[in-house]
LOVEX-415706 format. One line per field, with one value per residue (C-alpha): x, y negated, z negated; residue number from 1; residue in one letter. Coordinates in Angstrom, 2 decimals. Each point is the difference from the previous one (the first is absolute). Layout:
N
px [X:...]
py [Y:...]
pz [Z:...]
kese [NUM:...]
kolro [A:...]
END
This chain:
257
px [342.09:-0.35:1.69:-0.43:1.61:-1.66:0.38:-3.72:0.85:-2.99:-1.98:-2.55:-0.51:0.27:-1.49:-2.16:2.72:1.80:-3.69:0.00:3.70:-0.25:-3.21:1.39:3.75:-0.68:2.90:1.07:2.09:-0.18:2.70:-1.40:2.09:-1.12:-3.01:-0.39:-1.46:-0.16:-0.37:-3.64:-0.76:1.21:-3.53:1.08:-3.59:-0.27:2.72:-1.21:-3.18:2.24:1.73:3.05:1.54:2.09:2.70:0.81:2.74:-1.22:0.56:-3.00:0.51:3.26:1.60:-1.13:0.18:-2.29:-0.20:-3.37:0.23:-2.40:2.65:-0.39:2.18:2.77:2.03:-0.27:2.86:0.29:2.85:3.44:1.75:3.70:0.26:0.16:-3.09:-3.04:-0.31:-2.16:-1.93:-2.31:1.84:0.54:-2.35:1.13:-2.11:-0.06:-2.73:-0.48:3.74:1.64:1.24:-0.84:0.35:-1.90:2.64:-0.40:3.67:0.76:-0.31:2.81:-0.66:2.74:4.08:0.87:-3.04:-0.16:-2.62:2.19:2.44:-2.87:-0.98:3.98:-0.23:-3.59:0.84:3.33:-2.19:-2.45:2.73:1.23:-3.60:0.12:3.46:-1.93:-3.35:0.61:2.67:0.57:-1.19:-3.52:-2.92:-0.29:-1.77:1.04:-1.85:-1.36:1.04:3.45:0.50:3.33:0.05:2.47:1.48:0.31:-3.24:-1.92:0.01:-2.14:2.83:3.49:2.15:-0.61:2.81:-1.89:0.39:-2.97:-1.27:-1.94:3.76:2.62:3.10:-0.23:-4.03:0.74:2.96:-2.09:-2.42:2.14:1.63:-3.52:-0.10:3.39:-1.26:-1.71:-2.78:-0.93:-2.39:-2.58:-0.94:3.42:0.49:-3.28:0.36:3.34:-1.48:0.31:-3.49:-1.55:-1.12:-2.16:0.26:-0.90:-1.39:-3.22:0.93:0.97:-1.54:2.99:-1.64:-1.48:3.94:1.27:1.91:0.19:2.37:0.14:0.41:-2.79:1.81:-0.43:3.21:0.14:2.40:1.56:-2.85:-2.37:1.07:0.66:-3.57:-1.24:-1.59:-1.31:0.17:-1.61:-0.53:-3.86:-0.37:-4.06:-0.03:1.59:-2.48:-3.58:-1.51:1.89:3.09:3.22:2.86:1.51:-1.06:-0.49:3.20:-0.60:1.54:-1.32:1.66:-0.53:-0.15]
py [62.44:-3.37:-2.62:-3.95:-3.32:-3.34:-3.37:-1.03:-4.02:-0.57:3.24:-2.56:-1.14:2.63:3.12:0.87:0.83:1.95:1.90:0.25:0.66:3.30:1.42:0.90:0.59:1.67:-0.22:1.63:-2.18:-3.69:-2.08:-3.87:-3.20:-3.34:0.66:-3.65:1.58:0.33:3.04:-0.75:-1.05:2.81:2.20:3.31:1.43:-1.22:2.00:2.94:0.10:1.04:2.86:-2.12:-0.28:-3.17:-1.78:-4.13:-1.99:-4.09:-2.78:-2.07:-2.60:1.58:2.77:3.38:4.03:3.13:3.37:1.82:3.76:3.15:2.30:-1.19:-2.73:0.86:-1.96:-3.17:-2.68:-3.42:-2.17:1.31:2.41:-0.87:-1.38:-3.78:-2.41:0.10:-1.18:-3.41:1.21:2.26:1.71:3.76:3.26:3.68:3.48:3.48:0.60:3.66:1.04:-2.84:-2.83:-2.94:-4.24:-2.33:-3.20:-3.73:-1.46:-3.53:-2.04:-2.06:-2.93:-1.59:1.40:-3.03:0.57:1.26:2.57:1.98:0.49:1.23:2.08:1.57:0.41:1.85:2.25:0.79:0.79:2.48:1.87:0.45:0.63:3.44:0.93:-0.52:1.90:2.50:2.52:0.34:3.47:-1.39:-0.65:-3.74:-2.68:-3.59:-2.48:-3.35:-3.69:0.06:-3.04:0.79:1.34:2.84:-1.05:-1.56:2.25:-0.65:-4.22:-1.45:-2.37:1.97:-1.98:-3.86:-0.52:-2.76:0.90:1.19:2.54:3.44:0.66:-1.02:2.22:0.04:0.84:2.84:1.26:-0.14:2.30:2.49:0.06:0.55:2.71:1.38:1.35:2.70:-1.47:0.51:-2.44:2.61:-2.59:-0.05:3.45:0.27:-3.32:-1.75:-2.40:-3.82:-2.02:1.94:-2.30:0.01:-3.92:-2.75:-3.48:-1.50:-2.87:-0.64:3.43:2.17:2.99:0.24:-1.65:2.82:-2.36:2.45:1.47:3.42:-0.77:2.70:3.07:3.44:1.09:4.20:2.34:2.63:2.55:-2.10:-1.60:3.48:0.43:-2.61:0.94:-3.12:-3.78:-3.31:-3.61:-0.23:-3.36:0.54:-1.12:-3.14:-0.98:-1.32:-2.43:-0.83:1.74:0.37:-1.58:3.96:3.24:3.36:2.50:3.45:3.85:3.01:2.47:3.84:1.53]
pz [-163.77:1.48:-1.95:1.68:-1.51:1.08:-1.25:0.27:-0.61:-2.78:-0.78:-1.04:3.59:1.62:-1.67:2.72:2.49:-2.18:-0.82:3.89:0.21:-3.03:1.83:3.60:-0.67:-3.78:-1.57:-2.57:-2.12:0.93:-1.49:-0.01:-0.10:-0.46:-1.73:-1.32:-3.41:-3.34:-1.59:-1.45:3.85:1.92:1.27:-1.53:-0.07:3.39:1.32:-2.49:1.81:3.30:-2.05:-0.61:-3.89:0.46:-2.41:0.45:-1.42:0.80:-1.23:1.80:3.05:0.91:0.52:-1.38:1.07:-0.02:0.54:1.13:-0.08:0.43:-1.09:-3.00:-1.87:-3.00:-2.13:1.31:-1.08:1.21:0.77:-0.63:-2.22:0.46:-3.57:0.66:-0.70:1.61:3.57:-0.30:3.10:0.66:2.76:-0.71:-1.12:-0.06:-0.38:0.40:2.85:1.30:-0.98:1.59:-2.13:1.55:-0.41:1.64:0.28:1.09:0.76:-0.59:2.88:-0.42:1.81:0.95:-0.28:-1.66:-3.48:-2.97:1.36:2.77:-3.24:-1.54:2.90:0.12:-3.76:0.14:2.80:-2.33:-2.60:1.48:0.87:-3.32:-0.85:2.46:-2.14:-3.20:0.97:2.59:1.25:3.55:0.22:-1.31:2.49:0.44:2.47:-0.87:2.39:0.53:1.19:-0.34:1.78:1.93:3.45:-0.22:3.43:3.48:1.10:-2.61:0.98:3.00:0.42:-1.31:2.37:-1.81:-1.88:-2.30:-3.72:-1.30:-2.75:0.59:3.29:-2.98:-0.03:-3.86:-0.20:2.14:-1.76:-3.01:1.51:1.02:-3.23:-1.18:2.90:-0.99:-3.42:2.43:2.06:3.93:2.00:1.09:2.77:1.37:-0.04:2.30:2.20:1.09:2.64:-1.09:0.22:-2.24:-3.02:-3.02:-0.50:2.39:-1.48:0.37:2.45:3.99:0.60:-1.26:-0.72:4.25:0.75:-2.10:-1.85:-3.06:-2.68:-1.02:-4.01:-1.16:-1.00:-1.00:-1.85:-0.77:-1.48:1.94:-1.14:0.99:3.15:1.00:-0.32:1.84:3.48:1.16:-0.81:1.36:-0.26:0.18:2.37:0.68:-4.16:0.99:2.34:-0.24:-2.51:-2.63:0.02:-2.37:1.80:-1.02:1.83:-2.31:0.64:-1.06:-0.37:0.92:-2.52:0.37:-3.65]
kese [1:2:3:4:5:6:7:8:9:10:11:12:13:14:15:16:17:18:19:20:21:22:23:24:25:26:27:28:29:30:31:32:33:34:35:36:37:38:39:40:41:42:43:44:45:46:47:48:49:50:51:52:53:54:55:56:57:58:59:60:61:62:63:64:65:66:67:68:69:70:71:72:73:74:75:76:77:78:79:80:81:82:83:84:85:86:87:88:89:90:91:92:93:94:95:96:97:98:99:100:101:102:103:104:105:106:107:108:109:110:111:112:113:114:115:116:117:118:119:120:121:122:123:124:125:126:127:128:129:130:131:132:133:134:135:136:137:138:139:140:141:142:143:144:145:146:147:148:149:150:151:152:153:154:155:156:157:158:159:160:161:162:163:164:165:166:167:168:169:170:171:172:173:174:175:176:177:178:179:180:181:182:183:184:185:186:187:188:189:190:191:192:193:194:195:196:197:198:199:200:201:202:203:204:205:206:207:208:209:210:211:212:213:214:215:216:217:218:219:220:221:222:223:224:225:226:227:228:229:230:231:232:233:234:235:236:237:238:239:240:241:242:243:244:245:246:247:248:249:250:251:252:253:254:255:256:257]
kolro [X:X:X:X:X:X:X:X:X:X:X:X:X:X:X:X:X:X:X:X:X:X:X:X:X:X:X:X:X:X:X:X:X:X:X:X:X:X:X:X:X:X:X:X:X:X:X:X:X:X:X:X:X:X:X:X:X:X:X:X:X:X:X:X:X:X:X:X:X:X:X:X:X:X:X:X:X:X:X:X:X:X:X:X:X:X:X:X:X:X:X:X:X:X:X:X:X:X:X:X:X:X:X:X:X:X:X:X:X:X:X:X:X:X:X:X:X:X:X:X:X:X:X:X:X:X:X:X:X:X:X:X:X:X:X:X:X:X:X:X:X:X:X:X:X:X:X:X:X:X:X:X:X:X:X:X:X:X:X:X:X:X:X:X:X:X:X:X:X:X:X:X:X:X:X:X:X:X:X:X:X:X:X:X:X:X:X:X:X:X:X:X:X:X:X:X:X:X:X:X:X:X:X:X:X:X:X:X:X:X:X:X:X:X:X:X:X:X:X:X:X:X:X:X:X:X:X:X:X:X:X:X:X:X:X:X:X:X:X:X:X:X:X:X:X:X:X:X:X:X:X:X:X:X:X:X:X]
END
């Protein structure tokens, strides 16, 4: 099974590289963030009509998260179940896809250490993990990926030596992910790749993506089963090429079953 995250940056705008993207690397679970959506907008009979059942959780300009499968989709639930209100975003979708529980999640940004929204971000990322303590057991097969907005470390940052504070390199974003990673998550992409310059991010401006002035912030998170399983990971940087682009390349999993 082939399972891919990729924050597509306006599904709306760019629908026909994702068409492109699902016909030559045929994925088999593609977990979308950003879709920019509402739920009575989202093309599910498009993405029917290529053999994917899909599920979307938007909320219209911003935000929003999907899941495409052709394993088949199960009990889909949106936002989080760890018994406090409703996250006001549109930011997190779970389902059971070919055995494997998956989630398809969009981290806060956070913007800037100093705002309201990098608390937010800290708080979030402390809340999905008690969602993965209220939903699933560690023995259980599960794939949590997507923007998560943090660069796990030094490698993972174009620039890991300035010292300028900054979100996405925080020493509290990335202890909040591996709390998150703690409850019994591996990155499948580490486990493959530990060179540094190997990013999934790289903005729009001053040429960063041919600089390689990139982050590595698109993750694939697995339990032990499944990471075990994994033969083969990548960061897809052809999709981030050509006409109108996502500023995010498509990571994906190849998981023997």
């Amino acid at each position: 099974m082939r399972i891919a995250t990729w924050n597509v940056n306006s599904l709306n705008a760019r629908l026909a590289r994702v068409d492109e993207w699902l016909a030559y690397a045929e994925p088999d679970v593609v977990l979308l963030q950003e879709t920019k959506m509402s739920d009575q907008q989202f093309p599910y009979g498009h993405f029917a009509a290529q053999g994917y059942d899909s599920a979307h959780h938007g909320q219209g300009r911003w935000n929003g998260v999907a899941v495409l499968s052709r394993v088949g989709i199960e009990d889909p639930v949106v936002g989080f179940a760890d018994g406090r209100e409703p996250d006001p975003d549109a930011r997190i979708i779970s389902a059971r896809c070919g055995g494997i529980t998956v989630s398809s999640v969009y981290v806060p940004n956070g913007r800037a250490l100093d705002h309201d929204h990098y608390r937010y971000k800290l708080d979030w990322l402390g809340r999905l993990r008690a969602h993965l303590e209220a939903t699933c057991d560690r023995a259980d097969q599960v794939m949590v990926g997507g923007d998560f907005n943090v660069c796990p470390d030094g490698r993972d940052a174009w620039d890991p030596d300035n010292t300028a504070p900054r979100t996405h390199v925080s020493d509290r974003e990335r202890e909040a992910l591996q709390a998150v990673c703690d409850w019994g998550l591996v990155d499948v992409f580490r486990a493959h790749y530990d060179a540094d310059g190997l990013h999934s991010w790289w903005d729009y401006r001053e040429g960063a993506f041919y600089k390689r002035h990139g982050l590595r912030i698109d993750l694939l998170l697995a339990s032990a089963s499944v990471a075990a399983a994994t033969h083969f990971c990548l960061i897809d940087r052809n999709a981030r090429k050509g006409t109108k682009p996502s500023d995010h390349a498509p990571v994906f999993a190849d998981i023997s079953q």
